[in-house]
N, C-alpha and C positions, 0 to 999 in steps of 0.2 A: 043456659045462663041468660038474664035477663040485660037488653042492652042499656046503659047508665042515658038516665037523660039530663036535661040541661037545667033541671030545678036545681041542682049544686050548685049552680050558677046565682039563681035570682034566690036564694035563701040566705042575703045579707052579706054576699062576700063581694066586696065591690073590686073590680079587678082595674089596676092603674093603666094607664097607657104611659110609656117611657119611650124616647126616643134613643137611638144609639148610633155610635161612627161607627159607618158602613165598612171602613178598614179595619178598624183595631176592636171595636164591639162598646168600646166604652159608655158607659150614659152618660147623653151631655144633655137631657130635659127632662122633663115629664110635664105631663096635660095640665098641671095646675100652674105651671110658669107660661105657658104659650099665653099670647094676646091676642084676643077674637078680635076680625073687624069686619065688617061688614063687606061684601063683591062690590067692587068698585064699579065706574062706566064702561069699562074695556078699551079699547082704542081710541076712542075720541078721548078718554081723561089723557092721553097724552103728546105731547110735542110732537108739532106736526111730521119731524125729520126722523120721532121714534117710530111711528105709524106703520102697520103691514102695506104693503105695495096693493094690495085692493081693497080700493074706498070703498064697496060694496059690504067689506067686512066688520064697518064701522059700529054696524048696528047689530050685528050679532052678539049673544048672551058671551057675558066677559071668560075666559079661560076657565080653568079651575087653578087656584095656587099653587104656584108652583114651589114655595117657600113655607114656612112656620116663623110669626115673629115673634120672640121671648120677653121676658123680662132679662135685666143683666144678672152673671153671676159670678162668683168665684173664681171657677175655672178660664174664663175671658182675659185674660192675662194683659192684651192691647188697654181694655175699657180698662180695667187698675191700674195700670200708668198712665192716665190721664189723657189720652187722646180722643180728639175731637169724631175721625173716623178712621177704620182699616179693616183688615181680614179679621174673622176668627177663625181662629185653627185648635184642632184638637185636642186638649193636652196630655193624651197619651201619644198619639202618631204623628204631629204636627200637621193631617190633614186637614184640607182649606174648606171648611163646613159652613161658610158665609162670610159678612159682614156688616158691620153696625156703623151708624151715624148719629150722633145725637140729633142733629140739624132735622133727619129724617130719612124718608124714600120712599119708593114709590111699590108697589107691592104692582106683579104682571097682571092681576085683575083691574087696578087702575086706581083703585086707593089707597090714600096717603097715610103714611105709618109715622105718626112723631110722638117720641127719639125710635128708633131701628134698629134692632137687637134680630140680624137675618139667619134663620139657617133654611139651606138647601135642602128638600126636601128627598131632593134624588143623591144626595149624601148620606142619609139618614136611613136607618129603618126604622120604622116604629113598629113595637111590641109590647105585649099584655103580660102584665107581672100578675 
């Protein structure tokens, strides 16, 4: 038996990425809602009192995100009643999967995300449909 290779793959079937709650499995994304932004400065983009305890770290290459930030949607239940900012939670398990701000925030690589639609990304699995 001959073993299958991966041209099933690149012969036009484009395979989605989806995001899912890491408790209950539900999808609360997919890759065409996420918002790119560019690796922020790392620790100097922020407040001095946020800053790691070694100023030596200042200039190292920024994190990797530790988040995903969306577009709003349906499920957001906080953002359809009209609040400015709070949690989002799941709306199958009411696990706590981020938070959003219109105002904004600040993403751990060090740039600024305005409005703020956050999920955790260690909440989340992402998987290929």
């Amino acid at each position: 038996m001959e073993a299958s290779n991966n041209s099933d793959l690149d012969s036009g079937l484009k395979r989605k990425t989806v995001y899912r709650c890491k408790k209950c499995r539900r999808i609360v994304a997919s890759q065409e809602l996420v918002v790119p932004h560019e690796r922020g400065g790392g620790q100097k983009c922020f407040k001095w009192k946020k800053r790691g305890g070694n100023p030596l770290e200042v200039d190292k290459e920024p994190p990797e995100c530790s988040s995903i930030f969306v577009e709003p949607m349906k499920w957001m239940e906080s953002v359809q009643g009209g609040c400015v900012e709070d949690k989002l939670q799941c709306i199958g398990c009411k696990a706590r999967l981020g938070s959003f701000n219109w105002a904004g925030m600040q993403c751990n690589c060090g740039r600024w995300i305005n409005p703020a639609f956050q999920l955790h990304k260690s909440r989340l699995d992402e998987c290929l449909l």
